[in-house]
TORDRENKE-168918 format. One record per residue (C-alpha): x, y, z; residue number from 0; residue in three letters. Coordinates in steps of 0.25 Angstrom, whole numbers, plus 2048, in hexadecimal, padded with zeros to 3 digits. Layout:
X/Y/Z/vexke/zadren
X/Y/Z/NUM/ALA
...
***
This chain:
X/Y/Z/vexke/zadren
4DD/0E3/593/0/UNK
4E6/0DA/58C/1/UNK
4F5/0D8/593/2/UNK
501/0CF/595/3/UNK
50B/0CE/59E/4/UNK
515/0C3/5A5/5/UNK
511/0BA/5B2/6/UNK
51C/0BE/5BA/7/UNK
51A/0CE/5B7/8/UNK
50A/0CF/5BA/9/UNK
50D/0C6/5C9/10/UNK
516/0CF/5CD/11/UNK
50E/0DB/5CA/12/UNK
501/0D3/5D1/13/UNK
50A/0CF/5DD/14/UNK
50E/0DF/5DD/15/UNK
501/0E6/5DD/16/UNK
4F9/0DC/5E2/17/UNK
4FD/0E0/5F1/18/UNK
4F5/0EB/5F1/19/UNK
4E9/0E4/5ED/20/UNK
4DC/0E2/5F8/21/UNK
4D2/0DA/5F9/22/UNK
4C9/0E4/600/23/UNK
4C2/0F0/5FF/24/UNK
4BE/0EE/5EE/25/UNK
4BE/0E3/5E7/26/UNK
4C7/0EB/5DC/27/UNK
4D3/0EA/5E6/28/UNK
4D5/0DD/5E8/29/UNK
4D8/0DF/5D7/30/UNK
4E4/0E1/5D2/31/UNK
4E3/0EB/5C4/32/UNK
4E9/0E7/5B7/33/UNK
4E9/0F0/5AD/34/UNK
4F2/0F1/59F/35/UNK
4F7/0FD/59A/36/UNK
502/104/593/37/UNK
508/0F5/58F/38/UNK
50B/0F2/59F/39/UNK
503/0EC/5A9/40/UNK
4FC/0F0/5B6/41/UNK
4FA/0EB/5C2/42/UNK
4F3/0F3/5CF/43/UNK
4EC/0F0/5DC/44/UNK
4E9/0F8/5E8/45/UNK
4E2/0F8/5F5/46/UNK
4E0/106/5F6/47/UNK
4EA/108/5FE/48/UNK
4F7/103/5F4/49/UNK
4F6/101/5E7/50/UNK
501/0FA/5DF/51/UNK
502/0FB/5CE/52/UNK
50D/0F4/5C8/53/UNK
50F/0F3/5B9/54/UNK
513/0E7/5B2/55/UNK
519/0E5/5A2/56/UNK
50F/0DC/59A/57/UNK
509/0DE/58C/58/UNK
4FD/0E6/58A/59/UNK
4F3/0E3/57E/60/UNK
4E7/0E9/586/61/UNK
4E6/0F4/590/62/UNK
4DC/0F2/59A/63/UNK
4DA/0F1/5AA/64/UNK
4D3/0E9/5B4/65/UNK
4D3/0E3/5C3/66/UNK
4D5/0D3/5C7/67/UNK
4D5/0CE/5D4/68/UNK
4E5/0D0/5D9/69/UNK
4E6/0C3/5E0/70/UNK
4DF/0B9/5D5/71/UNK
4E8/0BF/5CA/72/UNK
4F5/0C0/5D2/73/UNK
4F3/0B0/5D6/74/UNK
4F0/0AD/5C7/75/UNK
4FB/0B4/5C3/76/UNK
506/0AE/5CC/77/UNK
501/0A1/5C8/78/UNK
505/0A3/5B9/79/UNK
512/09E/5B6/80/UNK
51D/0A8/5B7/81/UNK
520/0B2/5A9/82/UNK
515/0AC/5A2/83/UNK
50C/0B6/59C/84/UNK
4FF/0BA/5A0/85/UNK
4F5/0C0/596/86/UNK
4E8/0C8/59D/87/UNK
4DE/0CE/596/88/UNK
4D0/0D4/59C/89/UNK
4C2/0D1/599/90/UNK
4BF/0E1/59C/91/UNK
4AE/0DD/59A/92/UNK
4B1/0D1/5A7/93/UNK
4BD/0D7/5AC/94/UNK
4C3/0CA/5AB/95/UNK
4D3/0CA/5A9/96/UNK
4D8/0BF/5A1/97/UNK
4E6/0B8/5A4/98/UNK
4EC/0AF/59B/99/UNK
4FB/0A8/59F/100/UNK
500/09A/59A/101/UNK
4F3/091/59C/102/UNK
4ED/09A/5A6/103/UNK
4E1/0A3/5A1/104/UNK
4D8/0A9/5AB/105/UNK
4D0/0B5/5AD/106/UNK
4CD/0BD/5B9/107/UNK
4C1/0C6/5BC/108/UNK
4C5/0D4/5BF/109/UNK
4C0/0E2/5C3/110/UNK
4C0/0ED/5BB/111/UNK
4CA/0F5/5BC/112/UNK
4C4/102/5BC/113/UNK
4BF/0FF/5CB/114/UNK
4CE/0FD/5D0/115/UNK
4D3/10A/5D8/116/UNK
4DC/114/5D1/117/UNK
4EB/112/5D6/118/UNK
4F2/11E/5D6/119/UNK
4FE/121/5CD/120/UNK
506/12C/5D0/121/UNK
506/133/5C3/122/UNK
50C/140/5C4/123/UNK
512/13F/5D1/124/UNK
521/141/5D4/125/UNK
526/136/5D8/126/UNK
532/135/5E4/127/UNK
53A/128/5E1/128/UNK
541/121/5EB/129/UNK
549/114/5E8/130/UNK
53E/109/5E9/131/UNK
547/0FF/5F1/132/UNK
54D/10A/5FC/133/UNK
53E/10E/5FD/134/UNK
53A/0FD/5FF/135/UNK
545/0FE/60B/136/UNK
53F/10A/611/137/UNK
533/104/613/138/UNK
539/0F8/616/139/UNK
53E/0FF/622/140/UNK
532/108/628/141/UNK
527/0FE/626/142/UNK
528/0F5/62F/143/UNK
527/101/63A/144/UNK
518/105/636/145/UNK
50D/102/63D/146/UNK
501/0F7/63B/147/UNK
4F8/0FB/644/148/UNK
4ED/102/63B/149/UNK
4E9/10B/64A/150/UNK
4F4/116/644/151/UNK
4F3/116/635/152/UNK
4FF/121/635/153/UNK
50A/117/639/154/UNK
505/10B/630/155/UNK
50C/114/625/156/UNK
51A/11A/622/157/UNK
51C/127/622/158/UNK
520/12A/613/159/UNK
529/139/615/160/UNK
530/140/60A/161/UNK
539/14C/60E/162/UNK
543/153/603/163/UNK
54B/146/5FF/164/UNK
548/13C/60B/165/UNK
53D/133/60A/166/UNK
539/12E/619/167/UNK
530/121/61C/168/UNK
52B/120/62B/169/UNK
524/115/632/170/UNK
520/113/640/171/UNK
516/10C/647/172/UNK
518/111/657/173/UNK
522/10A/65B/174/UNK
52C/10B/651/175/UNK
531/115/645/176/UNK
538/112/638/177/UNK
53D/11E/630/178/UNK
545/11C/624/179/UNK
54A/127/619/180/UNK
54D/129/60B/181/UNK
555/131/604/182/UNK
54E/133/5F6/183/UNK
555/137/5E7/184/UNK
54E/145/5E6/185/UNK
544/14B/5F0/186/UNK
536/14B/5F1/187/UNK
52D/156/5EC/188/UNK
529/157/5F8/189/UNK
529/154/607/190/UNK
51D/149/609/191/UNK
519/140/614/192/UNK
50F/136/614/193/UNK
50C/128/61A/194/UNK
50B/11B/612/195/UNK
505/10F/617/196/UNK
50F/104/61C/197/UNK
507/0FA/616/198/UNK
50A/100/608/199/UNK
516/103/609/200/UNK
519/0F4/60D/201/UNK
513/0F0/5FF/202/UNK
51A/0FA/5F8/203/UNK
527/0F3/5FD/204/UNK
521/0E5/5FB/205/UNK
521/0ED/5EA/206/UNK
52E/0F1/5E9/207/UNK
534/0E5/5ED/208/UNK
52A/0DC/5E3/209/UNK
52F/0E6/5D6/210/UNK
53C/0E4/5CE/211/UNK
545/0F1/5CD/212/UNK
553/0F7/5CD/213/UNK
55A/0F9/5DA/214/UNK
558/108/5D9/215/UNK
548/10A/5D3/216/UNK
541/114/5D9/217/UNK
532/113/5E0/218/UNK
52C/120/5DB/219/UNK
524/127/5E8/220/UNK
518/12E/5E4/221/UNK
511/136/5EF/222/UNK
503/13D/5EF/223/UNK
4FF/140/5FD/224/UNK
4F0/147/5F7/225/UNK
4EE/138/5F2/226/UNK
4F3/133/5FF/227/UNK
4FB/129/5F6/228/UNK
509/126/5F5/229/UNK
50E/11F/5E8/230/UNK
51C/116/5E5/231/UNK
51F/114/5D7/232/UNK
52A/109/5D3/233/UNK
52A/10B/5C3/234/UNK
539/105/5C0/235/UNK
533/0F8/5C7/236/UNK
52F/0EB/5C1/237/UNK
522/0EB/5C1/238/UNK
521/0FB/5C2/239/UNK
517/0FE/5CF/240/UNK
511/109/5D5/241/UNK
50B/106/5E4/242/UNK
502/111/5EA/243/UNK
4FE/112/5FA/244/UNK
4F5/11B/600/245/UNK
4FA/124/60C/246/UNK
4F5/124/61A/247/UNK
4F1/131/620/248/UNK
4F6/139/62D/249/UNK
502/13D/632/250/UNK
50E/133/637/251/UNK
516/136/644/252/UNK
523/13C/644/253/UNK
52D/133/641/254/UNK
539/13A/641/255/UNK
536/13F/651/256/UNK
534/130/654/257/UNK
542/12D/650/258/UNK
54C/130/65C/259/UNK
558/13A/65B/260/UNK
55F/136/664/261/UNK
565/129/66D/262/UNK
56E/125/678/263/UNK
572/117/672/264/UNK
575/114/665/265/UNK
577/106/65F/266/UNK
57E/101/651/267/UNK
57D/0F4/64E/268/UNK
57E/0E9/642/269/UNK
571/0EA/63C/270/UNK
56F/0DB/63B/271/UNK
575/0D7/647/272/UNK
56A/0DF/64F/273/UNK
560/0D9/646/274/UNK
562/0CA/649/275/UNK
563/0CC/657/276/UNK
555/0D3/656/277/UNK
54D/0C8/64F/278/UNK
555/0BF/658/279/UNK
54F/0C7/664/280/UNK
541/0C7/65D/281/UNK
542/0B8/660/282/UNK
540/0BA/66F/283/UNK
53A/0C5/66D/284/UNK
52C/0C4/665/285/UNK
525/0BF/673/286/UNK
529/0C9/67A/287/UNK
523/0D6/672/288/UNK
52E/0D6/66A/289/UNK
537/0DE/675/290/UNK
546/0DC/674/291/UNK
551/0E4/67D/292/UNK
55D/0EB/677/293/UNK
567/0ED/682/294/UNK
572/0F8/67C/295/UNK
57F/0FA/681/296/UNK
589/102/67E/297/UNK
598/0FC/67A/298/UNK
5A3/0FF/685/299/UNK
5B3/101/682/300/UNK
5B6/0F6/676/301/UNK
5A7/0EE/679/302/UNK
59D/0F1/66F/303/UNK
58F/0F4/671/304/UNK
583/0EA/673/305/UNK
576/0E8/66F/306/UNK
56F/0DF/676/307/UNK
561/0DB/671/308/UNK
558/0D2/67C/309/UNK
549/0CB/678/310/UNK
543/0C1/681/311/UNK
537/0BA/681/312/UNK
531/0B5/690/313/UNK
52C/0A6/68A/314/UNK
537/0A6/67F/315/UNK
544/0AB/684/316/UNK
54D/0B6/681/317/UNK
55A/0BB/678/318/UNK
564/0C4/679/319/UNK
56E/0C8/66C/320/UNK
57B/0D3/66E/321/UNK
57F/0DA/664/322/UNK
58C/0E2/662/323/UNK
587/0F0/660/324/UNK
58D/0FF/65F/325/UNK
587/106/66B/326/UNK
586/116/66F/327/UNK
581/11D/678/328/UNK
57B/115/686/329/UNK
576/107/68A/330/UNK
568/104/687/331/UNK
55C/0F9/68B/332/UNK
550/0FB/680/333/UNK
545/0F2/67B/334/UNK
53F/0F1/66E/335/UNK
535/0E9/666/336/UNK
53F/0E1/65F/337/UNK
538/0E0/652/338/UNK
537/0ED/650/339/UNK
546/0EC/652/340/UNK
547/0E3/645/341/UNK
53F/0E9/63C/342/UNK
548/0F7/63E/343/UNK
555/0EE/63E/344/UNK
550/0E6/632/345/UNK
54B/0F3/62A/346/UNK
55D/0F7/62B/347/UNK
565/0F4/621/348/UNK
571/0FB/625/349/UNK
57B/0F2/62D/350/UNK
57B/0FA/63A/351/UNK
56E/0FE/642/352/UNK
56E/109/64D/353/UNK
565/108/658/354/UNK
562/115/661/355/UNK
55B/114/66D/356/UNK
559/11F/678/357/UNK
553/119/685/358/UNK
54B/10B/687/359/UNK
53C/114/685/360/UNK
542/11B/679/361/UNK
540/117/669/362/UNK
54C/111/664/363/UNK
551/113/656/364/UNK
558/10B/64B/365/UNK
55F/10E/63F/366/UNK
569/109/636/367/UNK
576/10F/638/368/UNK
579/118/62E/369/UNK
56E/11A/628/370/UNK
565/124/62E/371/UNK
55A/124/624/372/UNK
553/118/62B/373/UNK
54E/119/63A/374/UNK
546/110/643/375/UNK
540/114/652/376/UNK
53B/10A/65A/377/UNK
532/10B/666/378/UNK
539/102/672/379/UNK
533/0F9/67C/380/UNK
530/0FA/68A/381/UNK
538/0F0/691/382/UNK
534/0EB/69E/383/UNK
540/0E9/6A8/384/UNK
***
């Protein structure tokens, strides 16, 4: 193997693939794979759970593969001075790749990289695109509600549905629900519904932020429940990349019949306005298992309605903030765990969030106004009176 390539290109396809590296279970994974083909440049990693592949522009005199430790090459590379090039070519009798750039010449042992798992490509699959950024935000908005205790695999994935045209992403964790929908360009073949792991959807977020596109690129979705693999492909990217993660297994509860139907009190308010009075209330409320009252009345005559939001601590004090609201329907006293509260607030983008709530014991719900593609229920608190 003999290639080329510029500094700035190869560190960002190292700091790219190099998240799904692993320095346990065999020594091969803790390896990144370089491999010059068809005049480009790859790079892939896995920990058997994800595997990323990115492809990179460089000059190819000599096709080839091997393996070298991610992190040794990564730091070696960063430290080369920015657009310089880089030179590599492979001893394939020691496995030892060769790195020339400026006065830098080094070489790194390697593995061979016939040992390095197989990662899967989607060949011949038909792919469902979804615009990569509106899919970033729909993750962006769910993940925070799966779970982290490892006691119920199920619910530390998201549910992954496709149904005609609508593409649905659920999370939920026992306490709180978020459910967000999309509709796509052209339906699916047809209807699937699977669970991906939250931990790899949160490093396929982390890719399609690190990759230079146009506003309207599409991240291809390649499905193969016998496999039990989902793939994402972002092919009109710089670099191009391809990020693979195995499914969990078993069935996920009903979201759509945890989400209520009905309520007697309904509440618009200014998305950010209830979002700085909630971190202000975390304040006073992070000693006090996170537990913040909402006490909700109704508007009377000219008056507008009010939301008042209550934290206190017994050793640090407490806060109250009012806020102006639009309020139907009756009076209500709930409790909530206030950070729950501002991870559903902060996943709105909207300028007006709806809060629905049926009685103190019952799940309340938010959403933005206007846009009833996204949904959050939360569990309340039991306050002591």
């Amino acid at each position: 193997m003999k290639v080329s390539c510029l500094q700035d290109r190869l560190a960002k396809g190292l700091s790219i693939v190099s998240r799904a590296v692993t320095s346990r279970v065999l020594p091969v994974l803790s390896n990144v794979l370089i491999a010059a083909d068809d005049a480009r440049l790859k790079l892939a990693a896995t920990n058997l759970e994800i595997g990323i592949t990115c492809w990179i522009g460089g000059k190819v005199e000599e096709e080839g593969a091997t393996t070298v430790p991610a992190r040794l090459l990564t730091e070696f590379v960063n430290s080369l001075p920015r657009d310089a090039k880089i030179d590599m070519s492979l001893d394939v009798r020691t496995q030892t790749l060769n790195l020339r750039c400026a006065q830098h010449d080094a070489r790194i042992k390697g593995i061979d990289a016939s040992e390095f798992p197989v990662i899967p490509t989607g060949d011949g699959a038909q792919p469902i695109p979804v615009p990569a950024e509106a899919f970033r935000h729909m993750l962006e908005q769910v993940l925070f509600a799966a779970a982290t205790d490892e006691t119920r695999p199920i619910l530390t994935g998201v549910l992954t549905e496709l149904r005609g045209n609508t593409l649905t992403l659920a999370a939920a964790d026992g306490f709180r629900l978020a459910m967000r929908e999309y509709t796509l360009g052209r339906p699916a073949p047809e209807p699937i519904s699977i669970i991906v792991p939250a931990r790899a959807y949160s490093e396929l977020g982390r890719v399609i932020s690190q990759v230079e596109m146009e506003e309207d690129a599409d991240l291809d979705i390649i499905i193969a429940p016998l496999q039990n693999q989902i793939l994402f492909q972002l092919h009109n990217a710089d670099p191009n990349v391809d990020f693979v993660s195995q499914l969990i297994e078993g069935n996920f509860p009903d979201v759509r019949a945890i989400v209520p139907t009905t309520c007697n009190t309904r509440v618009i308010i200014d998305t950010q306005a209830l979002l700085g009075a909630l971190r202000v209330a975390y304040l006073f409320a992070r000693d006090s298992a996170n537990i913040v009252r909402l006490n909700i009345t109704p508007g009377s005559g000219v008056s507008a309605g009010s939301l008042q939001i209550t934290a206190s601590s017994p050793e640090q004090g407490d806060n109250v903030s009012n806020l102006e609201a639009s309020v139907e329907g009756d009076p209500i006293e709930i409790a909530f765990n206030v950070r729950y509260l501002i991870d559903a607030v902060s996943a709105i983008h909207e300028p007006e969030v709806v809060l629905e709530t049926t009685a103190p014991s019952r799940p309340g719900v938010i959403r933005p106004n206007g846009n009833p593609q996204y949904v959050c229920v939360i569990m309340p608190m039991h306050i002591g009176r």
